[in-house]
Backbone bond lengths (Angstrom), bond angles and torsions (degrees), N, CA, C in turn:
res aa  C-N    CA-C-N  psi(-1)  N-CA   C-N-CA  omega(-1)  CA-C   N-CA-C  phi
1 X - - - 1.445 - - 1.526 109.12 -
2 X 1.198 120.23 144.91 1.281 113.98 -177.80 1.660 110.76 -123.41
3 X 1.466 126.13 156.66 1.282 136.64 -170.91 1.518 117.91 -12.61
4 X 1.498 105.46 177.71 1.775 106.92 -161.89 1.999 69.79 -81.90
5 X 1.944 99.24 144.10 1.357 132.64 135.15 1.261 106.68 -36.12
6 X 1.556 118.73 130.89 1.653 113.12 130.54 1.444 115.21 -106.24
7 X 1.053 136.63 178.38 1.289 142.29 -161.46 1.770 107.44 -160.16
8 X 1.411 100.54 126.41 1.135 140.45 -162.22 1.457 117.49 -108.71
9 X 1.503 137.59 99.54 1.071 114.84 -171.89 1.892 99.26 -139.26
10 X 1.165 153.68 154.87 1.080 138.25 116.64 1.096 151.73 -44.45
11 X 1.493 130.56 97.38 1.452 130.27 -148.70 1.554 108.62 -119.85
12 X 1.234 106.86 129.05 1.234 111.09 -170.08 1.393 112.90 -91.26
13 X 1.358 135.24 122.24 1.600 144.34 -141.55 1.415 102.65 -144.95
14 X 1.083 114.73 -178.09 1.696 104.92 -169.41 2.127 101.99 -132.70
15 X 1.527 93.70 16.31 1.713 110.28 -177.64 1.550 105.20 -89.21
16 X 1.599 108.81 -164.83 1.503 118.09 177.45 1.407 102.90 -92.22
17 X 1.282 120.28 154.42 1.382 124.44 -160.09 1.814 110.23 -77.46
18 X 0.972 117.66 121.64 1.644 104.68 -172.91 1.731 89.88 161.42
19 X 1.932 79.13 156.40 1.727 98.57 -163.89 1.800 103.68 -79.26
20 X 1.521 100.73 149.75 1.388 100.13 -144.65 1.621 107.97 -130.13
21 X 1.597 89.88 -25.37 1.653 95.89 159.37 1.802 100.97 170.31
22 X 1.219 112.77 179.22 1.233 110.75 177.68 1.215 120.27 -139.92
23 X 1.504 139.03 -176.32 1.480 118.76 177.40 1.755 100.87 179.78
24 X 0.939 99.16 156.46 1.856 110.24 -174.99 1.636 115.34 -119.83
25 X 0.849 148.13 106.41 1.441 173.88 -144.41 1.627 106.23 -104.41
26 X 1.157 105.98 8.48 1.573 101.17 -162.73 1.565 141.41 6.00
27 X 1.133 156.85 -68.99 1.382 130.19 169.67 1.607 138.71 -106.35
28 X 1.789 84.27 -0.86 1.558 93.09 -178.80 2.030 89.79 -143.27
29 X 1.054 95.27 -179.10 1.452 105.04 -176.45 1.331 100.30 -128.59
30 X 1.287 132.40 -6.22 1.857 137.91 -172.21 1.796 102.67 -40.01
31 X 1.192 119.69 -41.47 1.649 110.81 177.69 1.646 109.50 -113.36
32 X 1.302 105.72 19.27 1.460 88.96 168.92 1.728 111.15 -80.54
33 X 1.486 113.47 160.42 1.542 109.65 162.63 1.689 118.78 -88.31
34 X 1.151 120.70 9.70 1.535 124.02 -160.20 1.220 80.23 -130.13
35 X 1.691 112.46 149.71 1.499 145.71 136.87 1.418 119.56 -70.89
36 X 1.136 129.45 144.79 1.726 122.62 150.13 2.259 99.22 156.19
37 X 1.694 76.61 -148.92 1.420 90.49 173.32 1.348 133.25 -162.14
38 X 1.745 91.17 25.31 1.736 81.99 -177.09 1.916 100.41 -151.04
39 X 1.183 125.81 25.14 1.700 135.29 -171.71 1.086 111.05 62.95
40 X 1.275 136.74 41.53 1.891 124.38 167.99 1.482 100.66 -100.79
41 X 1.173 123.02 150.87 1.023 135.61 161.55 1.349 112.47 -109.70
42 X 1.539 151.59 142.11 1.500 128.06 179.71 1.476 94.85 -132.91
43 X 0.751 132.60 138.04 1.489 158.73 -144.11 1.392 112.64 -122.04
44 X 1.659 136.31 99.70 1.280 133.39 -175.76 1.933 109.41 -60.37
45 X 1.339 77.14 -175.89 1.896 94.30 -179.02 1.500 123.40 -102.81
46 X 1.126 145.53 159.93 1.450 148.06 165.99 1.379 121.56 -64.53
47 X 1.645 114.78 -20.18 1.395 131.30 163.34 1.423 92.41 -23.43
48 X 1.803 98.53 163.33 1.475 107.36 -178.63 2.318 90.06 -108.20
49 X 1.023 94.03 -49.64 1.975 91.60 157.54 1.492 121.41 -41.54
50 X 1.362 124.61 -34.72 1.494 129.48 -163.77 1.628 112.74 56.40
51 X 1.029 101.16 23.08 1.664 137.07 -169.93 1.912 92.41 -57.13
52 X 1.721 130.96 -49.71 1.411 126.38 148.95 1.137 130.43 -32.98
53 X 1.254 106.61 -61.45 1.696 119.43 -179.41 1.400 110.50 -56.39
54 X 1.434 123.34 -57.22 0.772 120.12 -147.57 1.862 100.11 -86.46
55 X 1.192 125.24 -26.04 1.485 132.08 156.43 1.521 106.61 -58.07
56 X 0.868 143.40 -58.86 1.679 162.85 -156.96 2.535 80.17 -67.87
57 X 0.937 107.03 -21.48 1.488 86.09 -158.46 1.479 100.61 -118.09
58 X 1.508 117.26 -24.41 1.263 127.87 -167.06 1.703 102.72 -109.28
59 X 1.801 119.80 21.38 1.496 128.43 169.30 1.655 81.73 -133.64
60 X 1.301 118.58 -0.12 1.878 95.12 171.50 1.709 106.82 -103.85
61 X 1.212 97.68 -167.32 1.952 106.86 172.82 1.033 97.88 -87.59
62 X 1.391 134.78 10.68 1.988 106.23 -155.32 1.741 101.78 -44.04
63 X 1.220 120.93 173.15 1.477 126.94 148.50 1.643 99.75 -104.14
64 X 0.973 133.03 -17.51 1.645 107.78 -165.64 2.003 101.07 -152.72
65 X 0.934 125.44 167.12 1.217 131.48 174.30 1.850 109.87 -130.02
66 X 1.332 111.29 124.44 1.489 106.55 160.40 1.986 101.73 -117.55
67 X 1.269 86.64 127.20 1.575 114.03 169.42 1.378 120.46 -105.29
68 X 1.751 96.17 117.25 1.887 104.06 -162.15 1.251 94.47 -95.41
69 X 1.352 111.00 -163.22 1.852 115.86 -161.60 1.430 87.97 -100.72
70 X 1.531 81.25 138.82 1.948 98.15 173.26 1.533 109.55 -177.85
71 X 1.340 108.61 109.46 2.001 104.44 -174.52 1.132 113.82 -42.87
72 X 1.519 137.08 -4.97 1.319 133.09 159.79 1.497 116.68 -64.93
73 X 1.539 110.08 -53.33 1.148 104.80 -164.94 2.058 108.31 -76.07
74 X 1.051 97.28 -35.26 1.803 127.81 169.16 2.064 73.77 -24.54
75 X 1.711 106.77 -81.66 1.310 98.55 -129.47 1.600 104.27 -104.12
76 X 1.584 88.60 32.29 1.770 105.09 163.96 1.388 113.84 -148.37
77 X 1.766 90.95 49.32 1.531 104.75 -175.39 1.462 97.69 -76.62
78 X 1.572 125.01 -41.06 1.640 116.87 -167.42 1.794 106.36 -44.52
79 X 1.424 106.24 -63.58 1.363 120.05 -173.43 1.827 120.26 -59.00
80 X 1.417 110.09 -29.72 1.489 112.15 166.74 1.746 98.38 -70.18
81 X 1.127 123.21 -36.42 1.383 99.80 -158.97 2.018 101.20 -87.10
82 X 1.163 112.26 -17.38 1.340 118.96 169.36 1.098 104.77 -98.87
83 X 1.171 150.07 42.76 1.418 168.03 108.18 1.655 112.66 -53.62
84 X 1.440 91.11 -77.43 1.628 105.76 168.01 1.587 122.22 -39.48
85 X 1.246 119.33 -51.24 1.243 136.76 178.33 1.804 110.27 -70.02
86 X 1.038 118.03 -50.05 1.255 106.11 164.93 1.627 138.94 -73.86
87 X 1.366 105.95 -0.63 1.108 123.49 -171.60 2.088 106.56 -109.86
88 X 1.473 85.52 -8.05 1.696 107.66 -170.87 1.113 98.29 44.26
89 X 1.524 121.96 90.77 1.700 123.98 -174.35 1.914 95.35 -144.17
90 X 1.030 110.02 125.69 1.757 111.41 -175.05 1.811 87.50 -84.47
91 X 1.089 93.04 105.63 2.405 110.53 153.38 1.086 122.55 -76.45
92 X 1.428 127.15 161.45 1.161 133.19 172.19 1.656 87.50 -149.67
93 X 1.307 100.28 141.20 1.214 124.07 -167.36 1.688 116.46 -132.46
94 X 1.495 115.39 144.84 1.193 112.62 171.35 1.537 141.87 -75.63
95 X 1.601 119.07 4.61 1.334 127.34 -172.22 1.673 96.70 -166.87
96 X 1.424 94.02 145.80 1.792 102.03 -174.80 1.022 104.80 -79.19
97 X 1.842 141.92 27.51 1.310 133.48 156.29 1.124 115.13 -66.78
98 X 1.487 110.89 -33.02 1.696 119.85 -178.13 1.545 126.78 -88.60
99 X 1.605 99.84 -4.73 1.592 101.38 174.49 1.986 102.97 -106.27
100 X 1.554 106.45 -8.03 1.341 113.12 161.45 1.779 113.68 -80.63
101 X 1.381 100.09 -23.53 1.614 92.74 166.91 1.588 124.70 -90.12
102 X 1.205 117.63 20.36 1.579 136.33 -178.11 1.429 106.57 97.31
103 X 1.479 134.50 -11.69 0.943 113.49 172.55 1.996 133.00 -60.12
104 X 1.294 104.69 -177.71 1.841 104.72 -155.96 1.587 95.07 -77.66
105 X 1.221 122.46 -67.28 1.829 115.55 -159.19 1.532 95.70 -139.41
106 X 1.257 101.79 173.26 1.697 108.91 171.21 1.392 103.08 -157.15
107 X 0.983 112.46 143.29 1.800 127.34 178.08 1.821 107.33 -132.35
108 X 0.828 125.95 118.03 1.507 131.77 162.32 1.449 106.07 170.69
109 X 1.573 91.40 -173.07 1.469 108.34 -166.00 1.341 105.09 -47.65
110 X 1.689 112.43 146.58 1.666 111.24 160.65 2.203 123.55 -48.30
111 X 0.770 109.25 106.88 1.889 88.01 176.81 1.040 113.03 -85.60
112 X 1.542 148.22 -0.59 1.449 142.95 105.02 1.624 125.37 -11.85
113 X 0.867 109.36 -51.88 1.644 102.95 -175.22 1.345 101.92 -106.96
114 X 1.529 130.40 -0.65 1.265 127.94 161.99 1.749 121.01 -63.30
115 X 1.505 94.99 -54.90 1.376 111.76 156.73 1.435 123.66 -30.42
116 X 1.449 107.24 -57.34 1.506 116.70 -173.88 1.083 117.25 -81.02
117 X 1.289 131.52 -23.71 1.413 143.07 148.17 1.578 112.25 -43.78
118 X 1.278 114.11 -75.97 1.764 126.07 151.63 1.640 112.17 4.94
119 X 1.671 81.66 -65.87 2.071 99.17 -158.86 1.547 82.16 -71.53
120 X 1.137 140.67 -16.49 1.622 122.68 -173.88 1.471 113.77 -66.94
121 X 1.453 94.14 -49.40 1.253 110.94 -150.63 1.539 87.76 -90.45
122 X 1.221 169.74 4.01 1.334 157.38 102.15 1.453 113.07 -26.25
123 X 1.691 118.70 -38.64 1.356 113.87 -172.50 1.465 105.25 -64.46
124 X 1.105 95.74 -47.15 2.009 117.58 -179.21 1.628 83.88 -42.44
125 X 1.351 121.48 -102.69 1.422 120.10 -172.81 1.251 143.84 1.62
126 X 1.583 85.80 -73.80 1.670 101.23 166.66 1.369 122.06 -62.98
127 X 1.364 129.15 -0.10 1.436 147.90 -174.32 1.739 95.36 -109.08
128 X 1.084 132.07 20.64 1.272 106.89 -167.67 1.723 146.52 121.47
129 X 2.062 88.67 -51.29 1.658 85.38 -158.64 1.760 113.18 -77.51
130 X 0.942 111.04 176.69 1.890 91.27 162.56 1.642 112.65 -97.19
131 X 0.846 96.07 151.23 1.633 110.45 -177.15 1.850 96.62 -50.31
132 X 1.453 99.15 -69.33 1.872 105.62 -176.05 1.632 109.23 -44.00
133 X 1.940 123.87 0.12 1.289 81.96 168.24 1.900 93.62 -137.12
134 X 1.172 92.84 51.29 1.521 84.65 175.95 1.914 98.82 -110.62
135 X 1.094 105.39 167.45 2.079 113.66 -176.34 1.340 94.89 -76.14
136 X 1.007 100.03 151.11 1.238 139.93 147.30 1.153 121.53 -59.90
137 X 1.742 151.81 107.50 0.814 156.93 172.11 1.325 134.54 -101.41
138 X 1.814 133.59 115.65 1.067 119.53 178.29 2.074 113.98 -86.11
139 X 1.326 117.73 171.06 1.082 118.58 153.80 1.630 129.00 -49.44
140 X 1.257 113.20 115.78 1.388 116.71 172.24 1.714 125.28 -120.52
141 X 1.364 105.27 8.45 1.488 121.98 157.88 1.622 96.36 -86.98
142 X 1.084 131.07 164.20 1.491 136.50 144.58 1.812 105.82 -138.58
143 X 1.402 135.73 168.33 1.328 126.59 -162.62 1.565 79.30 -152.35
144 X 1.523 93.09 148.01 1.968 100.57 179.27 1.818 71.85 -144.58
145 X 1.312 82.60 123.79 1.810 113.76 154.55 1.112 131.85 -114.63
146 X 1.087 128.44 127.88 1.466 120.95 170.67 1.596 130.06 -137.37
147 X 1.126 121.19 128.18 1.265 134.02 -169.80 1.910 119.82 -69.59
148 X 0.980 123.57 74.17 1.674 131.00 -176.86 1.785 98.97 -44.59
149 X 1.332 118.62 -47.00 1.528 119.68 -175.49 1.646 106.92 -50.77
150 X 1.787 108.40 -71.44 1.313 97.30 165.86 1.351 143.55 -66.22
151 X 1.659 128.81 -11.18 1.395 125.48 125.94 1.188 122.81 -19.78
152 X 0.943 110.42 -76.15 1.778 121.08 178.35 1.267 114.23 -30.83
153 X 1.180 110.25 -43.48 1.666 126.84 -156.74 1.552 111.79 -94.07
154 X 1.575 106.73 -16.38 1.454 106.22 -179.62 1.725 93.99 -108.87
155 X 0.973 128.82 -14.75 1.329 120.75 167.19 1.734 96.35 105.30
156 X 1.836 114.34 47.40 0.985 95.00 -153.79 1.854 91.89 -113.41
157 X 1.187 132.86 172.55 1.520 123.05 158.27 1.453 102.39 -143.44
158 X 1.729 96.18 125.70 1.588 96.99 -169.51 1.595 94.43 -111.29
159 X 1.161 100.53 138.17 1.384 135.44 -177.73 1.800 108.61 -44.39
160 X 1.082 121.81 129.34 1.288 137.13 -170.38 1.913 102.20 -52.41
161 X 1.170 110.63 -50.45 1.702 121.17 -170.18 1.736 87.94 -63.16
162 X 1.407 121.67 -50.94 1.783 115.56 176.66 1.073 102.15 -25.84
163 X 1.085 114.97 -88.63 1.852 149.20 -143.78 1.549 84.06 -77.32
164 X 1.206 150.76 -4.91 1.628 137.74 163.21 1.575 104.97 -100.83
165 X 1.031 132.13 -3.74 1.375 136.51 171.71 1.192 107.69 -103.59
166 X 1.573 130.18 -20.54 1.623 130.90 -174.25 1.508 109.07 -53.25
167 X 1.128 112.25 159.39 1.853 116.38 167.64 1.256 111.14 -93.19
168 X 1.701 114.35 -23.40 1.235 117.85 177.17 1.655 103.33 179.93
169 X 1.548 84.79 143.03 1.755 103.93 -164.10 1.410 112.86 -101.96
170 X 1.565 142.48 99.67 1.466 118.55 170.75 1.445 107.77 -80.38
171 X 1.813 98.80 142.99 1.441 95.75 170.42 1.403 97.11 -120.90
């Protein structure tokens, strides 16, 4: 076995573009959230283009990009995911809008049962309660998608246990 891994990934953030911290994973990467090979993390921009980020990642090595939730990136999902693709970079993304726009996988909250959660908490309302004293609720669905086409296309083969844990598979 040889020395601790670092891991290298491009991460798409909703800050000013610049290195933000680093970290070493030592011999395997199985629970890291980043791809790569050398500890950068690169950190997108506040731009409404992501026009930083996406320069900041496509003048580095990353091997991979994870893009967290942010209505920026939400509503410049077409261009992150043809970003990714032209840069042949495997993403992971926070909502299956972006693995329905060709992007690679998505992990986050359900927006199906977010919705329905939503319609509750209006029912509550309109019944009465006040908003200031109802909970706070996090997501407790989460949805993993993954795209086999763009696999294919990055030269990728995802592991049988993946694709048996998926919520849903495009082929």
């Amino acid at each position: 076995m040889t020395g601790p891994m670092v891991v290298k990934a491009g991460n798409a953030w909703r800050r000013v573009v610049s290195l933000q911290w680093t970290f070493h994973t030592g011999s395997t990467t199985a629970a890291s959230p980043a791809i790569g090979s050398n500890g950068i993390i690169y950190v997108g921009s506040t731009d409404s283009g992501a026009h930083g980020m996406l320069h900041a990642i496509g003048a580095s090595d990353a091997q991979g990009i994870i893009v967290t939730n942010t209505p920026c990136f939400a509503a410049n999902r077409a261009k992150l995911v043809q970003f990714a693709a032209s840069q042949h970079l495997p993403a992971m993304y926070f909502f299956k809008l972006f693995v329905d726009a060709g992007g690679l996988m998505s992990y986050g909250g359900s927006l199906g049962e977010s919705y329905r959660r939503a319609a509750t908490y209006v029912d509550k309302i309109l019944k009465g309660a006040k908003p200031a004293d109802l909970p706070v609720e996090r997501s407790t669905k989460f949805d993993l998608v993954i795209n086999l086409k763009t696999a294919q296309a990055l030269g990728l083969t995802m592991p049988p246990a993946l694709l048996k844990r998926a919520d849903e598979v495009i082929r």
